[in-house]
C-alpha positions as CSV (number, residue, x, y, z in Angstrom):
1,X,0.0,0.0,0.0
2,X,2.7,2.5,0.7
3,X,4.4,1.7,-2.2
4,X,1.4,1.9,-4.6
5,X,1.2,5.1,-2.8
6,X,4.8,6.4,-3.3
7,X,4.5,5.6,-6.6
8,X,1.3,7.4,-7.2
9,X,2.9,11.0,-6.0
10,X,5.8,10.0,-8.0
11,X,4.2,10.5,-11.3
12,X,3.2,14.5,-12.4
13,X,0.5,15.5,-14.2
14,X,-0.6,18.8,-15.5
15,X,-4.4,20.0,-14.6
16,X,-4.9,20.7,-18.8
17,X,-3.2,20.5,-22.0
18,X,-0.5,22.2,-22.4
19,X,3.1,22.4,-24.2
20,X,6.4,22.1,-22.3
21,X,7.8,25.6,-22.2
22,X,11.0,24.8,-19.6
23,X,11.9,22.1,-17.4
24,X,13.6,23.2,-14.1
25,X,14.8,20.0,-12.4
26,X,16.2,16.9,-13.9
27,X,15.0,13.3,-14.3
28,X,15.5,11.7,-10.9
29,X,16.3,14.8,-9.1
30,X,14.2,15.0,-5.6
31,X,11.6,17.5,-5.5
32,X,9.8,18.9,-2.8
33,X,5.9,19.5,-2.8
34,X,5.4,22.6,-4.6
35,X,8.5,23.0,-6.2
36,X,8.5,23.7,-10.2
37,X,9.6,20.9,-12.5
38,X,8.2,22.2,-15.4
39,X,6.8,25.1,-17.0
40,X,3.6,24.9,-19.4
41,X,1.9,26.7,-22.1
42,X,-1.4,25.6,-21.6
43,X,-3.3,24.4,-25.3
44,X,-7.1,24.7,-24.4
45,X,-7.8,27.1,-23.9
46,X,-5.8,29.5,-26.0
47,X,-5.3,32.8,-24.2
48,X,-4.2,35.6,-25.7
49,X,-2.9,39.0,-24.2
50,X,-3.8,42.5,-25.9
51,X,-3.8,45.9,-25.4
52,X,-6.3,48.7,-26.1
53,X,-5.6,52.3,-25.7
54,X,-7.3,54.2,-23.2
55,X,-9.7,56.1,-25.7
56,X,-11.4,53.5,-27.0
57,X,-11.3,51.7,-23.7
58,X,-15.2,52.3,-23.4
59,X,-16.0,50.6,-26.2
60,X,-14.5,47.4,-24.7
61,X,-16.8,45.1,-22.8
62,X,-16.0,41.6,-20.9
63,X,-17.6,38.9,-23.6
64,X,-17.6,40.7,-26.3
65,X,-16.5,38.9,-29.6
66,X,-13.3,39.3,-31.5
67,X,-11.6,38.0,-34.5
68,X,-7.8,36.9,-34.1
69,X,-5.9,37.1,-37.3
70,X,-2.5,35.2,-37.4
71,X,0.1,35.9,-39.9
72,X,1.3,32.4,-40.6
73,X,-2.7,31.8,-41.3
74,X,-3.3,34.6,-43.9
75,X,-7.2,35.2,-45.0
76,X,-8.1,33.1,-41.7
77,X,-9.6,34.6,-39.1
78,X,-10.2,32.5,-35.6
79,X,-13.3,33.4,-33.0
80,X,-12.6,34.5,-29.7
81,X,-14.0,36.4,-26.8
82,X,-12.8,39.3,-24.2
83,X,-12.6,37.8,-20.9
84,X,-10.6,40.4,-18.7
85,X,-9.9,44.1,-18.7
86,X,-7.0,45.5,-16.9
87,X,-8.5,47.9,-14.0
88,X,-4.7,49.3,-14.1
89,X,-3.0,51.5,-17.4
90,X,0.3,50.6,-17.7
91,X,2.4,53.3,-20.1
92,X,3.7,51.9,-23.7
93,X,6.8,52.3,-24.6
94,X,7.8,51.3,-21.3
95,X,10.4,54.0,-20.9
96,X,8.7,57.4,-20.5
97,X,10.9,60.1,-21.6
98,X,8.0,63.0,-22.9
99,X,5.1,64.6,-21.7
100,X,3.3,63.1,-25.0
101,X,4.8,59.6,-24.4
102,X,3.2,59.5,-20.7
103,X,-0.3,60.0,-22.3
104,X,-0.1,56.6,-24.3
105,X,-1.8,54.9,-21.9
106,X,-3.1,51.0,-22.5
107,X,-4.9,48.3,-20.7
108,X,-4.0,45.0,-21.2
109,X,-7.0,42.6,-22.2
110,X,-7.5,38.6,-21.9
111,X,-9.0,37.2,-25.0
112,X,-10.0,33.4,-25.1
113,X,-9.7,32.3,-28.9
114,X,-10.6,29.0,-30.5
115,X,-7.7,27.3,-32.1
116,X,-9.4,24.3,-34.4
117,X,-6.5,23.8,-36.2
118,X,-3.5,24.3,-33.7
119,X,-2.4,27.0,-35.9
120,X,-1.3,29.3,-32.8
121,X,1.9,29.2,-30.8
122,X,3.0,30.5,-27.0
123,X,4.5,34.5,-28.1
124,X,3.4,34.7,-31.6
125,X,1.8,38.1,-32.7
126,X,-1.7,38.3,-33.3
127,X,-3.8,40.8,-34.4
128,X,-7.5,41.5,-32.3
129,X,-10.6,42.7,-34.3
130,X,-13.3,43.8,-31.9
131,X,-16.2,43.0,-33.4
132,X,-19.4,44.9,-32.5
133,X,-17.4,48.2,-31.2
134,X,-18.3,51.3,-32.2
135,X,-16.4,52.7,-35.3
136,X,-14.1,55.6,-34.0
């Protein structure tokens, strides 16, 4: 019983799919409870992270629907929907060196996309169509 036990927390399993971004420890090495083996890039669902400059931040809403366009799928375009809005503007570029720079304010956003086809990889650009927003 203690072995079948031992054996059980022996074996690691992530909570979802995912894709092996690093590996921090070695095979055999001894690990604690909590410690990081590996890092993932979870699959499903596909997150994305974008920005949206503070004037048309109103226009934004949680569930609204978007279109993500990926280069390396040209004349594709793959569903997705806002799920978070940054209460907190962070400045772009992140060195602020004018009074006009400070102004460019952005808040970051968290859009769930559907990948079908496993066309989209961890840190490739993306481009986010808000559907339904008002035209500026």
């Amino acid at each position: 019983s203690r072995a079948e036990i031992q054996l059980h927390d022996a074996v690691l399993s992530a909570p979802q799919k995912g894709v092996v971004l690093t590996r921090a420890r070695e095979a055999g090495a001894i690990v604690q409870s909590g410690q990081t083996v590996y890092t993932l890039a979870l699959t499903d669902p596909v997150w994305l992270r974008a920005y949206v400059d503070e004037p048309d931040l109103g226009r934004i809403k949680p569930g609204m629907s978007v279109r993500v366009l990926v280069d390396a799928a040209p004349g594709k375009s793959f569903p997705g929907t806002v799920g978070f809005i940054s209460p907190t503007a962070e400045f772009t570029p992140k060195t602020v060196e004018t009074k006009q720079v400070r102004t460019a304010l952005v808040y970051r956003l968290r859009v769930q996309a559907e990948d079908p086809e496993n066309v989209m990889r961890q840190g490739m650009p993306v481009t986010i169509v808000v559907d339904g927003a008002d035209a500026p």
